[in-house]
N, CA, C and O atoms as a GROMACS GRO file, in nm:
protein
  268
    1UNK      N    1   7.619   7.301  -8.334
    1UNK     CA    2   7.724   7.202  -8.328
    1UNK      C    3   7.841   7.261  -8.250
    1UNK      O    4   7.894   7.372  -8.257
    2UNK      N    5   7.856   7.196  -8.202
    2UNK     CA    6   7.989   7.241  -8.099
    2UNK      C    7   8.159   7.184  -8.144
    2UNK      O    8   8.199   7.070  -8.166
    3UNK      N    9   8.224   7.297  -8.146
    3UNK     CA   10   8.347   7.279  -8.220
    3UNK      C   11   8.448   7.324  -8.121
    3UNK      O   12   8.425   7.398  -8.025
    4UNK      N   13   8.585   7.263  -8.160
    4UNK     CA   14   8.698   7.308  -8.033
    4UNK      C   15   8.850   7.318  -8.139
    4UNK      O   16   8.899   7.219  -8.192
    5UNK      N   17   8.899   7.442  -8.152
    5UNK     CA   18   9.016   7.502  -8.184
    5UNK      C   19   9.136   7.504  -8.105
    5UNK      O   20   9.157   7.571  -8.003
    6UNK      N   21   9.224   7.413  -8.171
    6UNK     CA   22   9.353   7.491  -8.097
    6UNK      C   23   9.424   7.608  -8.172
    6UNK      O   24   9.436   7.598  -8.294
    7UNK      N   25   9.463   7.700  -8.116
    7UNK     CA   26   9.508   7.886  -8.188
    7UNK      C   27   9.612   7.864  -8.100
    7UNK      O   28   9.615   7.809  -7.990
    8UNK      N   29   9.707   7.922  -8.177
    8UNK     CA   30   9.840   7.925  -8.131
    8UNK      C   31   9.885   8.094  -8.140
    8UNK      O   32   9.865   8.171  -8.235
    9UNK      N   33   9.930   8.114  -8.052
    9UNK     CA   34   9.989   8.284  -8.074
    9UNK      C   35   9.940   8.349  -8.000
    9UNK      O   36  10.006   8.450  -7.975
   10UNK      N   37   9.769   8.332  -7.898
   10UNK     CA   38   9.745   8.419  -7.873
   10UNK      C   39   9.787   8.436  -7.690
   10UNK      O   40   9.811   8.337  -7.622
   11UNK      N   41   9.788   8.540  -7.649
   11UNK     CA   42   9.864   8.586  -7.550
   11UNK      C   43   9.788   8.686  -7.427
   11UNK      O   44   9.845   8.714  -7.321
   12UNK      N   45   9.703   8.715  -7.449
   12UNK     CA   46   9.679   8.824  -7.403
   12UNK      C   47   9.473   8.885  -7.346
   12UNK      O   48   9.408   8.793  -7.299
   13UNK      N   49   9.438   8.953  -7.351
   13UNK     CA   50   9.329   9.004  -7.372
   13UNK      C   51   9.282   9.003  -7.508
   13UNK      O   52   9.203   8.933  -7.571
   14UNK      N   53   9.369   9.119  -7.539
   14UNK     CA   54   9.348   9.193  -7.726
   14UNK      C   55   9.330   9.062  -7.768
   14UNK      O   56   9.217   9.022  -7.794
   15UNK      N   57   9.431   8.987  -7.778
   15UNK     CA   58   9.408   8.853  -7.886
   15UNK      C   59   9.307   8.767  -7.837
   15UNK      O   60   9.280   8.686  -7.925
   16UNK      N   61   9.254   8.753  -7.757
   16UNK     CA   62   9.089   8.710  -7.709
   16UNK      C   63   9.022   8.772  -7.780
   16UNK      O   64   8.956   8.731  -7.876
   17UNK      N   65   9.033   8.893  -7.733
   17UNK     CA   66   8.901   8.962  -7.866
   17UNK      C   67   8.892   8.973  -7.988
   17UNK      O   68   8.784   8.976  -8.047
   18UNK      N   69   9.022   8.979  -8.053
   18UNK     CA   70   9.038   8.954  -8.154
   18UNK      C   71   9.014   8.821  -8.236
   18UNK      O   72   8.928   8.838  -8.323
   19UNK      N   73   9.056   8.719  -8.233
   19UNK     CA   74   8.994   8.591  -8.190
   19UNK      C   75   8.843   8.571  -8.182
   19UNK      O   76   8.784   8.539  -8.286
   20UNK      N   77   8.773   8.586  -8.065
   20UNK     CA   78   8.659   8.641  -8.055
   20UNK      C   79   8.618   8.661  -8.202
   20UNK      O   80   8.571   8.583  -8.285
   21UNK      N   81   8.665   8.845  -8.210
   21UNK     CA   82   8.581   8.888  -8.345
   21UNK      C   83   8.588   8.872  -8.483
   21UNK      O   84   8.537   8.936  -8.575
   22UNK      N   85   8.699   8.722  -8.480
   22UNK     CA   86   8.705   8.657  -8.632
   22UNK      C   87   8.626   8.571  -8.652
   22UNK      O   88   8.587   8.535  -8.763
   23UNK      N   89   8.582   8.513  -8.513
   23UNK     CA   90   8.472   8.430  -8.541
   23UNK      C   91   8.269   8.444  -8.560
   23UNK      O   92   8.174   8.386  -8.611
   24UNK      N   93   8.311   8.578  -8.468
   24UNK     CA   94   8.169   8.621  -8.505
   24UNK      C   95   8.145   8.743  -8.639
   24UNK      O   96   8.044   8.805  -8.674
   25UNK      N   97   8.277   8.743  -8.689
   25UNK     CA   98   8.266   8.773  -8.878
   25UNK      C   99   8.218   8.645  -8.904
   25UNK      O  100   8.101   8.680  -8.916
   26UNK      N  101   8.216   8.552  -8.918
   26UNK     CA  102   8.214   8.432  -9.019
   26UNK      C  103   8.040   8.413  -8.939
   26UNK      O  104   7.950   8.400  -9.023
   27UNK      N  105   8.003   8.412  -8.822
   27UNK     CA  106   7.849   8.358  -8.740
   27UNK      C  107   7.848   8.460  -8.643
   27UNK      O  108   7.933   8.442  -8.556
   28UNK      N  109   7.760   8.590  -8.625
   28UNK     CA  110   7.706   8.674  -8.513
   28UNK      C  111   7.700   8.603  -8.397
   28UNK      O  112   7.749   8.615  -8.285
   29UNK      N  113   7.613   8.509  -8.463
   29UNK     CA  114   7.535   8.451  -8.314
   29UNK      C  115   7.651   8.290  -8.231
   29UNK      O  116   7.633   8.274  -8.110
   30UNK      N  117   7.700   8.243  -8.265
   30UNK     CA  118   7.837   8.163  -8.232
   30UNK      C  119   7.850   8.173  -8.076
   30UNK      O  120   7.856   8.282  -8.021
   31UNK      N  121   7.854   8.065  -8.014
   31UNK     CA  122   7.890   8.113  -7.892
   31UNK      C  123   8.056   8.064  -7.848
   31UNK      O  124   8.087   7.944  -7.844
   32UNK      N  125   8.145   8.164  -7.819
   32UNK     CA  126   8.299   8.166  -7.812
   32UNK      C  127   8.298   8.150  -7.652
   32UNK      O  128   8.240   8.206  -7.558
   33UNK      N  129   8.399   8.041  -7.668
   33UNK     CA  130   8.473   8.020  -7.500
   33UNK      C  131   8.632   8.050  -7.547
   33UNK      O  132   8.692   7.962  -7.609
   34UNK      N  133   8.684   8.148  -7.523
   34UNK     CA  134   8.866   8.129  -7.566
   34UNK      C  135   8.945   8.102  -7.382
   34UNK      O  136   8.913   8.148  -7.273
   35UNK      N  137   9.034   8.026  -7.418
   35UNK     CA  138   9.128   8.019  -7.312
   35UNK      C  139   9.213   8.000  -7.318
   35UNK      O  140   9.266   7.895  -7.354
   36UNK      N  141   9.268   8.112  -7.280
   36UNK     CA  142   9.447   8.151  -7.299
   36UNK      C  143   9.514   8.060  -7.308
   36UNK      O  144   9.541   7.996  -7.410
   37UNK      N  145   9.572   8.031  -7.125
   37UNK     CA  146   9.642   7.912  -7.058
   37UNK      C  147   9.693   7.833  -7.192
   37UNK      O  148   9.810   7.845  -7.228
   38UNK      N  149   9.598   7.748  -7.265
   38UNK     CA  150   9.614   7.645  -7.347
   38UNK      C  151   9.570   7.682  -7.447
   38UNK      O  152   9.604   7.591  -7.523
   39UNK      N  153   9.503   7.772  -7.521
   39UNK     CA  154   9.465   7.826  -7.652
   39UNK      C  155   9.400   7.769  -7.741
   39UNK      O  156   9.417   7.763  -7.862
   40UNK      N  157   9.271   7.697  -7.627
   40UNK     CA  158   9.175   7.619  -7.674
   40UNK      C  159   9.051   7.777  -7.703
   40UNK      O  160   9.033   7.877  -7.634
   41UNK      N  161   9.003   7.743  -7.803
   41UNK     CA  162   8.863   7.788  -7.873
   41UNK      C  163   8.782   7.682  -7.899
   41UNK      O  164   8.797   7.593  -7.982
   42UNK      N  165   8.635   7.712  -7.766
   42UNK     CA  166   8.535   7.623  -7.810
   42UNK      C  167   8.446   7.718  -7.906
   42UNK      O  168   8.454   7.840  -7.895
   43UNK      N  169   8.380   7.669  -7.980
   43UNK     CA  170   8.286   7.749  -8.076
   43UNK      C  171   8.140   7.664  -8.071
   43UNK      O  172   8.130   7.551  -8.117
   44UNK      N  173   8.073   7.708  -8.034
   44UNK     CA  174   7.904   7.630  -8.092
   44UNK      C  175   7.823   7.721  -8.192
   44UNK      O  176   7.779   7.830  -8.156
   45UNK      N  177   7.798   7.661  -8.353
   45UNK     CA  178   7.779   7.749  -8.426
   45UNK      C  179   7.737   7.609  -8.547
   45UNK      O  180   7.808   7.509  -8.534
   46UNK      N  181   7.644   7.605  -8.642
   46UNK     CA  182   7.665   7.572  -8.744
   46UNK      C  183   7.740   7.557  -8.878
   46UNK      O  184   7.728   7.490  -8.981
   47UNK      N  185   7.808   7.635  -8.838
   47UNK     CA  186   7.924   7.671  -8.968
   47UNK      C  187   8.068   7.586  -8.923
   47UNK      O  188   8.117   7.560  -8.813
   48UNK      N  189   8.122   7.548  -9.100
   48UNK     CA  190   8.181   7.480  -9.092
   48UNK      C  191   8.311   7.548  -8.997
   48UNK      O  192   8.324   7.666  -8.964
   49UNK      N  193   8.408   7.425  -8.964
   49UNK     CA  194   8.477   7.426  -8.896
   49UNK      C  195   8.621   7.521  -8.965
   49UNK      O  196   8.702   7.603  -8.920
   50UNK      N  197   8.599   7.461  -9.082
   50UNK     CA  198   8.707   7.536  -9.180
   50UNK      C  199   8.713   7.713  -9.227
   50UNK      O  200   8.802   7.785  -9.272
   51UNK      N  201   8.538   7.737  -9.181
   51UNK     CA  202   8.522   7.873  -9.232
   51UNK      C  203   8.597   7.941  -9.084
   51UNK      O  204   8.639   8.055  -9.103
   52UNK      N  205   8.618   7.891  -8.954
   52UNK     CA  206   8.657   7.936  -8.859
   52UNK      C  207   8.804   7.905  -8.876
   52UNK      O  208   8.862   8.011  -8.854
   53UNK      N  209   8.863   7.840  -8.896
   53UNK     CA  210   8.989   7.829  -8.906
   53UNK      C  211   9.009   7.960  -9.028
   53UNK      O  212   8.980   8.071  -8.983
   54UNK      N  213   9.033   7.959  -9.104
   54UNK     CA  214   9.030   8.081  -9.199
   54UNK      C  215   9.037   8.185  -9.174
   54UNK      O  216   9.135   8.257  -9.193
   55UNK      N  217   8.897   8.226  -9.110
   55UNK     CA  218   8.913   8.358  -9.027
   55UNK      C  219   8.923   8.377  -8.925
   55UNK      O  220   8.862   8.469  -8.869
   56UNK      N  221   9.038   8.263  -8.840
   56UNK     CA  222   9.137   8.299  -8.727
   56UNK      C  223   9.270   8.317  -8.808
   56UNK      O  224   9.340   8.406  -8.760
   57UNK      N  225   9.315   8.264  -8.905
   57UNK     CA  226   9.426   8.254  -8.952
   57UNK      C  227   9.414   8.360  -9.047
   57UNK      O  228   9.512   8.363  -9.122
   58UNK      N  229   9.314   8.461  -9.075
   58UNK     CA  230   9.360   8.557  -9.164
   58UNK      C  231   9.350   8.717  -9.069
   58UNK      O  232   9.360   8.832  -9.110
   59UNK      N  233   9.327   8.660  -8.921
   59UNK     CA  234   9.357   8.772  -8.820
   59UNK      C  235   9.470   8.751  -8.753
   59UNK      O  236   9.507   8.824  -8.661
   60UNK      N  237   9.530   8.656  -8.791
   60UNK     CA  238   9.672   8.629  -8.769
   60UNK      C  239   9.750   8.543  -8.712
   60UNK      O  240   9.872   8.535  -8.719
   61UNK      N  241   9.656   8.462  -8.642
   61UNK     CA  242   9.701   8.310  -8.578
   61UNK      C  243   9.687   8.247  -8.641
   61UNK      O  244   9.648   8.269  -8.756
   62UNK      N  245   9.721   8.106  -8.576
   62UNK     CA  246   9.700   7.935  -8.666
   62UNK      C  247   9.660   7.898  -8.563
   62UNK      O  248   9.687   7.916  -8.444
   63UNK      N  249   9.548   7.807  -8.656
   63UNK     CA  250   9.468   7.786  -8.605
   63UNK      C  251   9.471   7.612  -8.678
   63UNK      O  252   9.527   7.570  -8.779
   64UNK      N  253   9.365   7.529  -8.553
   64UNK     CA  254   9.363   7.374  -8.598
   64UNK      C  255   9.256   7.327  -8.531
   64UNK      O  256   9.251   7.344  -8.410
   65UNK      N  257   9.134   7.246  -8.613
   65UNK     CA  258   8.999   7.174  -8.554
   65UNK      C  259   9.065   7.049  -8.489
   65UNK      O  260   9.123   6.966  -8.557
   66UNK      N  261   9.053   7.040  -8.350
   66UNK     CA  262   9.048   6.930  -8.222
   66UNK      C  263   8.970   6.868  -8.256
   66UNK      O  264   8.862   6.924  -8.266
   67UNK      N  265   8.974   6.758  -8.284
   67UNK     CA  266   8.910   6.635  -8.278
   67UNK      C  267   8.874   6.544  -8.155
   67UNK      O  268   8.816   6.436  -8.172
   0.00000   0.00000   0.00000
């Protein structure tokens, strides 16, 4: 299922990867598109949308499922 995040805060590289590696805590296999510019996160992954919000927001951003 394909999912799209807006993350607010992040800036940089580091916070790509970081980002990145909150989401593949919650699904290994997840496939992550992050983009800065606008601080859209696409995610394609079975898992809920909420378990990704969570563990972007407990690596330190806020985070919100795009509809």
């Amino acid at each position: 299922m394909s999912q799209a995040f807006q993350v607010e805060g992040m800036s940089c590289g580091h916070c790509q990867q970081v980002v990145t590696q909150a989401i593949h805590a919650v699904d290994p296999q997840a496939q992550v598109t992050v983009t800065l510019d606008n601080g859209h996160v696409d995610v394609v992954s079975p898992h809920a949308p909420d378990d990704f919000v969570l563990a972007i927001e407990n690596a330190g951003y806020r985070a919100r499922p795009v509809r």
